[in-house]
N, C-alpha and C positions, 0 to 999 in steps of 0.2 A: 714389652713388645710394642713397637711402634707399627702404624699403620700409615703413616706419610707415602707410602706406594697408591693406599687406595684415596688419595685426594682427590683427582683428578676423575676417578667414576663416582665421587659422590655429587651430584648437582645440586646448586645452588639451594637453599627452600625456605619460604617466604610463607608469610600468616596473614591471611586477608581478616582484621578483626570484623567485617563485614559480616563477617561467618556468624560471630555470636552476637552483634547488635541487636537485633529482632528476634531475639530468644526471651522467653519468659524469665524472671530471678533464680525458679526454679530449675531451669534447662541451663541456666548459665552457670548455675553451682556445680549442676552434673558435670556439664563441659571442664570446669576448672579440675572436679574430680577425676575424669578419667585422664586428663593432659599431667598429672600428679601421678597419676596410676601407671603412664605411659613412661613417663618419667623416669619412677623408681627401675621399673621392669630393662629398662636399658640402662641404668646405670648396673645395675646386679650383672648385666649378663657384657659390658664392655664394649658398646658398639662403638662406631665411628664415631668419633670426635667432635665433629663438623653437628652430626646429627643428636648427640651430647647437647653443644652449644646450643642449638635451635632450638630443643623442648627448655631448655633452663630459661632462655631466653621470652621464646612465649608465654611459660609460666611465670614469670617475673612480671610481663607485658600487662595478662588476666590478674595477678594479685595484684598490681598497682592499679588497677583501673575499675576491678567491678569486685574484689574483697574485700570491702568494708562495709 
């Protein structure tokens, strides 16, 4: 099943890391957790593509930058 119809109502969506800079270690592990959580849960249920790419994307972003 492709979804190439619905491109055009997906908008664009951007990850201000701003968001999780001034988070404690502990708040930022959380953060990474539930962006991991959020993750999984759309990939199992096949959402948009677009919105696919974005969580793998941010998630990729938070494990190169503040997991280790």
């Amino acid at each position: 099943m492709t979804m190439t119809h619905y491109d055009d109502d997906m908008p664009d969506v951007s990850f201000d890391e701003n968001t999780i800079t001034n988070l404690s270690g502990t708040e930022k592990t959380n953060f990474i957790e539930y962006v991991r959580d959020d993750l999984e849960y759309i990939l199992q249920h096949k959402t948009h593509p677009k919105l696919i790419k974005y969580y793998k994307d941010v998630f990729a972003r938070l494990i190169k930058k503040y997991g280790h």
